[in-house]
C-alpha positions as CSV (number, residue, x, y, z in Angstrom):
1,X,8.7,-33.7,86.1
2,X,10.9,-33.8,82.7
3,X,13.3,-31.6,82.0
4,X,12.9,-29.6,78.1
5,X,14.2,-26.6,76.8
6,X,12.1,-26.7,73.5
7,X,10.5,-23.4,73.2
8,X,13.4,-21.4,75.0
9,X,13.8,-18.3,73.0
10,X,13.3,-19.6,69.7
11,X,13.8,-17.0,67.2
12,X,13.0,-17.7,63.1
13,X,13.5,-16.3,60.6
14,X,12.5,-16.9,56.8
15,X,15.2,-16.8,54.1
16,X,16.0,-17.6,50.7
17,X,17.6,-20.6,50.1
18,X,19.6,-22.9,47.4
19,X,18.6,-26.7,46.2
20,X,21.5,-28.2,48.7
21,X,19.5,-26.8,51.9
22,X,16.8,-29.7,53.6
23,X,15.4,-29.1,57.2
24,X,18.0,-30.5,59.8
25,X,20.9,-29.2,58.3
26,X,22.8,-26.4,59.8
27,X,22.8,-23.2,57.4
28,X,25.5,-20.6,56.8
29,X,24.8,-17.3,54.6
30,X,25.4,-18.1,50.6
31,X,24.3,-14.2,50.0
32,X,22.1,-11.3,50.2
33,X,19.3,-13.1,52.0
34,X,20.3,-16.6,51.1
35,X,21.5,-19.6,53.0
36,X,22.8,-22.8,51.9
37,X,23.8,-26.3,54.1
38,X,27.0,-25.3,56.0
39,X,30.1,-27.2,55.5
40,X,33.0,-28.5,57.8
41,X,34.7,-26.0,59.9
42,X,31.7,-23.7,59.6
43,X,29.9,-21.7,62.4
44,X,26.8,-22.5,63.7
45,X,24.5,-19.9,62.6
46,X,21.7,-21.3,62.8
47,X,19.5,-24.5,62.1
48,X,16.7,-25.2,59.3
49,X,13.5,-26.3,60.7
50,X,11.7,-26.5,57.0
51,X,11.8,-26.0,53.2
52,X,9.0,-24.7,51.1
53,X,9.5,-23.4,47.4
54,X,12.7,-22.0,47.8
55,X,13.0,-20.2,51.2
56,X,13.9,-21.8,54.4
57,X,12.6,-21.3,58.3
58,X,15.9,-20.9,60.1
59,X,15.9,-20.9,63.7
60,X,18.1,-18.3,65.1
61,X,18.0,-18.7,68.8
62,X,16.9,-21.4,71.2
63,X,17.5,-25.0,71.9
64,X,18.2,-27.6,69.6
65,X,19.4,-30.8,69.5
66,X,21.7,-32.4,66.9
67,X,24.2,-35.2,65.8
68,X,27.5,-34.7,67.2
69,X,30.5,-36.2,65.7
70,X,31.8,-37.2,69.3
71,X,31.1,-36.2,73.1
72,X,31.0,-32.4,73.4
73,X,32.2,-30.8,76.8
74,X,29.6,-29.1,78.6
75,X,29.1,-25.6,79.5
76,X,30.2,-22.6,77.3
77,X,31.9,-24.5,74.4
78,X,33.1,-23.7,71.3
79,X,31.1,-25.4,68.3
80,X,31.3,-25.9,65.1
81,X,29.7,-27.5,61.8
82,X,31.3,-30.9,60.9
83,X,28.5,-31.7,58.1
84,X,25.4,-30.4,57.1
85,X,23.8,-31.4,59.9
86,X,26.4,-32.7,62.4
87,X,28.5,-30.7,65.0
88,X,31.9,-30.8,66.5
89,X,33.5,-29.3,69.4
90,X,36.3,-26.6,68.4
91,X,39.0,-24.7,70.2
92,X,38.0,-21.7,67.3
93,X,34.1,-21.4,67.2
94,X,31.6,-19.2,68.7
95,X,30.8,-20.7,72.0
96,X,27.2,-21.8,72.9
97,X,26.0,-23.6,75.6
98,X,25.9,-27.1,75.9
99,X,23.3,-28.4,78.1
100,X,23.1,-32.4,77.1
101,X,26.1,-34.3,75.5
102,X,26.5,-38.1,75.2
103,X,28.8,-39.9,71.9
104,X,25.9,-38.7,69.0
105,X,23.7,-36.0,70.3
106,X,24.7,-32.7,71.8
107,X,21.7,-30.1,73.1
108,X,22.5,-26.6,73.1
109,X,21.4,-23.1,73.5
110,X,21.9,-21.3,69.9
């Protein structure tokens, strides 16, 4: 039997979004209705999945997996956005779960 959260509570929503955005990058609100790649230091609001003539599918909720700048702890931990589409562990941040965590990929509950 493998273990896999894919699936779990996965919540998307369509938005508007700018020229920087591409699927894999974290997203953070730009304005009314639009998102744009999140910079360093940002929260983790959610994750693109796709791109299609200016709007994005942004998962909301659920499991993903991403690049990690280092090992994050795991359990309820604070994360935040260290590129586009890298995370960081942070004293500051809104905590998520971390379910998987080595030195480049962390797998958490949104």
């Amino acid at each position: 039997m493998n273990v896999d959260f894919k699936g779990y509570g996965e919540n998307v929503a369509t938005f508007i979004c700018d020229s920087s955005l591409e699927a894999g990058n974290f997203v953070k609100m730009k304005e009314n209705y639009t998102v744009c790649a999140a910079t360093s230091g940002s929260e983790v609001i959610g994750y693109c999945i796709g791109v299609r003539d200016g709007y994005a599918a942004v998962q909301l909720s659920g499991y993903i997996e991403a690049k990690a700048s280092a090992k994050i702890a795991l359990g309820l931990t604070g994360i935040s956005v260290s590129s586009a589409d890298t995370v960081s562990s942070s004293t500051s941040a809104g905590k998520h779960l971390v379910v998987y965590s080595d030195d480049s990929t962390v797998g958490f509950i949104l």
